[in-house]
N, C-alpha and C positions, 0 to 999 in steps of 0.2 A: 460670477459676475460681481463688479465692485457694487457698490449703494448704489454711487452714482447711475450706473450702471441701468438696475434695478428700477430705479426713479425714470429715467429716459423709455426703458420698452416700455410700459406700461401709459406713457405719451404724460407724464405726469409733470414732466420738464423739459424747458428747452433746448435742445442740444448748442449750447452757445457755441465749442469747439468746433464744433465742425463752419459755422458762419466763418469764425475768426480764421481758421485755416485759410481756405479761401479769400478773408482780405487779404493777407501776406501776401499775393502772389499780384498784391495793387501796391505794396508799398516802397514809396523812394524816399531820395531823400528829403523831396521838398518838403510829403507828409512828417516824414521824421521831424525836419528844424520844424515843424508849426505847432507837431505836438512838443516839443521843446518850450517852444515860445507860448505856450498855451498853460505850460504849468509854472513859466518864468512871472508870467502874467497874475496869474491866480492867488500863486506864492509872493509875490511881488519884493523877486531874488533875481539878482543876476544868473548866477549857480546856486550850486547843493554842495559845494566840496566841503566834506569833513561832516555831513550828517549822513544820519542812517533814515532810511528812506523805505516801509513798508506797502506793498501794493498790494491789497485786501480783497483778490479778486482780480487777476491779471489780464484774463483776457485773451486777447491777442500779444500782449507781452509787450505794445507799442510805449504805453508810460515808463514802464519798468525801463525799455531800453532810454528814455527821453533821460530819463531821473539820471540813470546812469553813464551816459555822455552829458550830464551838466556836473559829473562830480561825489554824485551819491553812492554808497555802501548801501546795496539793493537789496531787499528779500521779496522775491515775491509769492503769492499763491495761491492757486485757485482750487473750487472744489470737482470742477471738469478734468480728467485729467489729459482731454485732448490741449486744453488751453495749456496746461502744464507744458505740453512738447509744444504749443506755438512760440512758450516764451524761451524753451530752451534751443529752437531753432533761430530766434533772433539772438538770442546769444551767442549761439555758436555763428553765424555771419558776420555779427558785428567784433563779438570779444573773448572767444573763442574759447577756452575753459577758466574764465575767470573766476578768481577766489573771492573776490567780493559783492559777487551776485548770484545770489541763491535764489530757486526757483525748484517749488516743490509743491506735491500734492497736501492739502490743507482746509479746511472748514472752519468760514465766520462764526459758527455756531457751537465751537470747540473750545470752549472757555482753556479747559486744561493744555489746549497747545499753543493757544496764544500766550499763554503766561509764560509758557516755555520760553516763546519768544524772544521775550523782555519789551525793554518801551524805546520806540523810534521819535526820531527829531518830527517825521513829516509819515505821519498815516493816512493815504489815498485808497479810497476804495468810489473810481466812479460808478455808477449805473452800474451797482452789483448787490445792493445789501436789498434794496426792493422785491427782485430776485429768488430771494432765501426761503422764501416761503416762512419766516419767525421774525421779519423786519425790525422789531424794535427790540427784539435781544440785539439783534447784529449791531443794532446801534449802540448798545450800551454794550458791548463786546470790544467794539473796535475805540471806545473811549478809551478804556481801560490802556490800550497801547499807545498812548501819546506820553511821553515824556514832558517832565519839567520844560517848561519854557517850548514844546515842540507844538506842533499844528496839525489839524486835523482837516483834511481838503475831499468831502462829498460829494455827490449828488443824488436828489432821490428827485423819482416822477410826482411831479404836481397833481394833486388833489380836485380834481375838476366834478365830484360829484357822480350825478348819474352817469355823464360822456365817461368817467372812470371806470364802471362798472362796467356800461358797454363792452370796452376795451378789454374788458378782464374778460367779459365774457368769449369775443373773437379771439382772442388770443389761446384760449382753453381748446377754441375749437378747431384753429390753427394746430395743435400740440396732437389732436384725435382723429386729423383729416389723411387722407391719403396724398402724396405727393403731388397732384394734378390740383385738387383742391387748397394747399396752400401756397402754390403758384400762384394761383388767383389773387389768393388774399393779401401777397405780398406787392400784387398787381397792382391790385384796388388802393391796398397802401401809400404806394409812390404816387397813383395819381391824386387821391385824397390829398398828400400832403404838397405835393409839386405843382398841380397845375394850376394854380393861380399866379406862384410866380414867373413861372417858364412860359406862361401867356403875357405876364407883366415887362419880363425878359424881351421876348421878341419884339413889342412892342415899340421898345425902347433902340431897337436891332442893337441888342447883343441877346443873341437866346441863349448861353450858357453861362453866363453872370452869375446868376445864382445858384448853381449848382458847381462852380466853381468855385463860389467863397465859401460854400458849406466846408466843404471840405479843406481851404484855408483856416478856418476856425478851429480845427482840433486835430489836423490831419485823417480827420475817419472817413469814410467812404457813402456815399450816400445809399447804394444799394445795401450794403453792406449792412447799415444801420438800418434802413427801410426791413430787410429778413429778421433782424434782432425785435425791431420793436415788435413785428405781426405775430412772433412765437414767442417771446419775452416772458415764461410762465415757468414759476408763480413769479405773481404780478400783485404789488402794494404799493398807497401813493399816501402822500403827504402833504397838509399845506405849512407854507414856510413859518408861520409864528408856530406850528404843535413842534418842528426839529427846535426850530432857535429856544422854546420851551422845556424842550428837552433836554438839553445840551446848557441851558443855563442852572439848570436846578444840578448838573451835573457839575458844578465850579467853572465852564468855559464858557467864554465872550466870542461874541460875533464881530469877526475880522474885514469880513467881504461876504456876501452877498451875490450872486447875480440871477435872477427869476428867469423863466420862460417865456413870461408878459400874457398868461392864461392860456399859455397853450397846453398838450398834455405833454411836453418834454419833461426835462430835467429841469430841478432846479441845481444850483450849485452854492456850495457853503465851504468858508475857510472859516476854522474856531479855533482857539486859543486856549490855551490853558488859565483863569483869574488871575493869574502870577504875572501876566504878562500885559501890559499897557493896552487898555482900549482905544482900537483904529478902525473902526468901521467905514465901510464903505459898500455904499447901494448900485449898482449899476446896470 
C-alpha cells in the first residue's frame, strides 16, 4: 500500500481523488473557459504562452488543463495518486500525450523533489497546502518554486476561530463515519451553506441563480465542493495578515488579494517576488 494509501484506511485523510473523479464526469466546456477566465483574472494575463506553470496539488487536473490551453508548459502534481489519473485523463481528452505537460505523483512536503523541479513563472496550488497536515512548511516549500520575477497564486481557509475548530472537528468525524453517516454530513453541509440563498433565489423567481454563478466563478461544481469541504482532513486555517506576514518576511509583495468576507472559505492571494513592482489590489 502507498503512504498515501496507508493515511486514507486508517480515515486519517480525505480521499480527494475519488470526489474529483466524479467531478470529471460534470465537466464542459463552459466550466473549462470560467476556469480559464478565473486564472486570466487572478493573474491578471491575457495568456501563459512561454511560462512554465506549476500546479502544487492538482486536483481534479481542471487548472492544470486551464494553464494549459492559455499557453503554459505544465507540471503538475498531487500526492493522491487518484488525482494523478484525473489529471492524466484530461489530458489524454484534451491533448493527448503531450510533451509539455507533465503530471506525476509528488509531495508539497518534499523539499528534495521540488528542487528537483526548478523554479516556475506562475506556482498555483488552490485549497491544497491547508490540506497537508504541516501547512506552513508547505508554505515555505512552495515559495522556494517561484522564479525571478514569477507569481505565486494561493488559497488557504480563513481563520474564523472557534467555527474553525468546529469544522476541524466534523470533518475528522466525516474521515471515521461509515458511508450513511457522511451522507448526512455532506447533507447538512449543502443546506448550511445553500439555503439562505436558494430561499433568497426563489424569492426573486429565479431559484437557481445562485447556484448557477457558483459555479461561473471557478468552473467547480457545487456538490462536488460541498463533499470536499465535509471531509477536507487534515484541516488548517489562516487569517490573511499571518500569510501576507508570512510571505513578506520571505522577500514577496502582495499582488491581489481577494477574502471570503468571514466566511469559512478560501481566501485567495497572488504574491510577487520584491524584484517585481508593487500592484496591489483588494477585492
Amino acid at each position: 500500500m502507498s503512504v498515501h494509501g496507508g493515511e486514507v484506511h486508517p480515515r486519517d485523510r480525505f480521499a480527494f481523488g475519488e470526489n474529483w473523479a466524479r467531478f470529471l464526469h460534470t465537466l464542459n466546456e463552459d466550466r473549462l473557459r470560467t476556469a480559464e477566465d478565473s486564472l486570466r483574472g487572478m493573474l491578471e494575463v491575457e495568456d501563459l504562452k512561454g511560462k512554465r506553470f506549476l500546479d502544487a496539488g492538482c486536483g481534479s487536473g481542471l487548472f492544470s488543463l486551464a494553464a494549459r490551453r492559455l499557453g503554459a508548459t505544465v507540471h503538475s502534481f498531487d500526492y493522491d495518486p487518484q488525482c494523478v489519473e484525473c489529471g492524466r485523463e484530461l489530458r489524454r481528452r484534451y491533448f493527448g500525450e503531450d510533451a509539455v505537460w507533465t503530471i506525476e505523483e509528488g509531495s508539497v512536503l518534499d523539499r528534495s523533489y521540488l528542487k528537483a523541479l526548478g523554479r516556475f513563472d506562475v506556482v498555483y496550488s488552490w485549497g491544497v497546502l491547508h490540506h497537508t497536515g504541516a501547512m506552513w512548511e508547505a508554505l515555505e516549500n512552495v515559495a522556494d518554486c517561484v522564479a525571478e520575477d514569477g507569481v505565486l497564486f494561493l488559497s488557504i481557509y480563513n481563520d474564523q476561530g472557534g467555527i474553525s475548530r468546529r469544522w476541524g472537528a466534523l470533518k475528522r468525524a466525516y474521515n471515521r463515519s461509515p458511508s450513511v453517516v457522511r451522507a448526512l454530513i455532506v447533507a447538512a453541509c449543502l443546506i448550511h451553506f445553500w439555503w439562505r440563498p436558494l430561499v433568497k433565489d426563489v424569492l426573486r423567481g429565479r431559484p437557481r441563480d445562485s447556484w448557477s454563478t457558483y459555479w461561473r466563478q471557478r468552473g467547480m461544481s457545487p456538490i462536488s465542493d460541498a463533499i470536499d469541504w465535509a471531509g477536507g482532513y487534515p484541516f488548517e486555517v489562516a487569517k490573511p495578515e499571518q500569510i501576507f506576514e508570512f510571505y513578506r518576511d520571505r522577500g514577496f509583495l502582495l499582488r491581489k488579494l481577494k477574502t471570503c468576507g468571514g466566511s469559512p472559505g478560501c481566501n485567495e492571494y497572488v504574491f510577487g517576488r520584491a524584484s517585481m513592482p508593487e500592484q496591489p489590489w483588494v477585492s
